[in-house]
Phi, psi and omega in degrees: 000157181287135176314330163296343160310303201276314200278337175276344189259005148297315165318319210106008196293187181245035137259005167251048181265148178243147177314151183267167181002146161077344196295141203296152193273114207304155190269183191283342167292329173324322185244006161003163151257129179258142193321137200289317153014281199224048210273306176332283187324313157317287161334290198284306163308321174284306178303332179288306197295315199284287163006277192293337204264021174067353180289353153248126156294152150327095190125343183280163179257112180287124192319181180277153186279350167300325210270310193296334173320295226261000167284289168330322202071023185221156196289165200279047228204301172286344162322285204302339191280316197275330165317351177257320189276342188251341172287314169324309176276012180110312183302358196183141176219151184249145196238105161298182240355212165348346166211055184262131175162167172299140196202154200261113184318142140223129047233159185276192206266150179287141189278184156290125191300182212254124175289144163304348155292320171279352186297325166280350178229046168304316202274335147338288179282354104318345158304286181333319199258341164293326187288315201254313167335267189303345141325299185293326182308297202293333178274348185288323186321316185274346196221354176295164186233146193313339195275322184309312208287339183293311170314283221297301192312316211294298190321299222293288193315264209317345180286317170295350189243013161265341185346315167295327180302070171285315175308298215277349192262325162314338204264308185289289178300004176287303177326287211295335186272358173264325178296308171298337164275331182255019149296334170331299190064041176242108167281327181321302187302326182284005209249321169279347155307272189332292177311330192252333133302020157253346185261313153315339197273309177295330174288310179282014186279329166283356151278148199293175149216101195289159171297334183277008169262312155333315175280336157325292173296010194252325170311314198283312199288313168305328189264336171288322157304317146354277169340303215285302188289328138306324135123028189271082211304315184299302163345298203281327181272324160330297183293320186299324183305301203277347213260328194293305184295342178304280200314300178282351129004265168287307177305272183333326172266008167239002161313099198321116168082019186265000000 
């Protein structure tokens, strides 16, 4: 990483800044373990993904790399290549001494504009997440415990005091549908939650957000929780069913080509 990097977050600069209070804590997919295979490649999709979808924020401290090695499963050497490959695109810079370590830029590189290719498979990708979503409601309806859904109400209130907010309210409602898969007690579900919201995250980055649809959707997330804490399967998919179809919707009427 560059040196005018390291000597301003040695200064004190506002690239050693740490999230502040409260920030939501990244779920256990963020650090899955990945296939020895394709373990670069991988790496580099997750820690990219958890990046955009806010489950590492701007500004945050990435664990130290013995912990992310052994989380990861992969040796520390392929660590150091993606980590070199996501400071290289932006997403991270690294720092030396006493409070020295990897950390996620802020502000992060501006995305790209929307390819003809996700323009043409938007609704591919709202299948997907209509498929694995409503899954998780029946299965979260079943197998969740009061501290999952008392953490899911705390997410709903931040979700409610963002309405001004998009980032923070994008951050949050990532939280809750990833929270609602790991109530699951599936890692498979959570790691496909995470993925069919980051393919969701790049399609709605191009569209507007009046607060009043955000407060629809906030309407929607209570009573699926609702569900969820009843243990009302049928319930919990239906509001999930409805909430989904609401998001496509709106992507249809504002999508650039939608």
């Amino acid at each position: 990483m560059s040196g005018a990097r390291e000597q301003q977050a040695a200064a004190g600069g506002p690239e050693t800044r740490v999230p502040a209070a409260g920030t939501l804590t990244p779920p256990d997919a963020v650090f899955a373990r990945v296939r020895s295979q394709t373990a670069f490649e991988e790496t580099v999709d997750q820690l990219g993904t958890a990046i955009k979808l806010g489950l590492l924020p701007p500004g945050s401290r990435l664990p130290a790399e013995r912990d992310l090695c052994a989380r990861l499963g992969i040796a520390r050497s392929t660590l150091r290549q993606a980590l070199t490959a996501l400071g290289q695109s932006g997403h991270v810079f690294a720092t030396r001494g006493r409070h020295g370590g990897t950390f996620v830029s802020d502000p992060l590189p501006p995305a790209d504009p929307p390819s003809p290719a996700m323009l043409a498979q938007w609704r591919d990708t709202c299948d997907r997440r209509l498929a694995v979503e409503i899954g998780v409601a029946v299965l979260a309806a079943e197998r969740a415990d009061p501290a999952d859904l008392d953490a899911l109400d705390d997410v709903a209130t931040t979700l409610e005091d963002a309405l001004e907010d998009f980032v923070a309210y994008r951050q949050a409602d990532v939280r809750l549908h990833v929270g609602l898969a790991e109530a699951t007690r599936s890692p498979l579900l959570v790691r496909e939650m995470t993925e069919v919201q980051g393919a969701m995250t790049d399609l709605i980055s191009y569209i507007a957000h009046p607060p009043e649809i955000l407060a629809s959707s906030n309407a929607q997330h209570r009573r699926l929780l609702a569900a969820v804490r009843e243990g009302e399967e049928i319930r919990a998919a239906q509001v999930m069913a409805e909430h989904l179809k609401g998001t496509e919707y709106v992507l249809a009427g504002l999508l650039p080509g939608g």
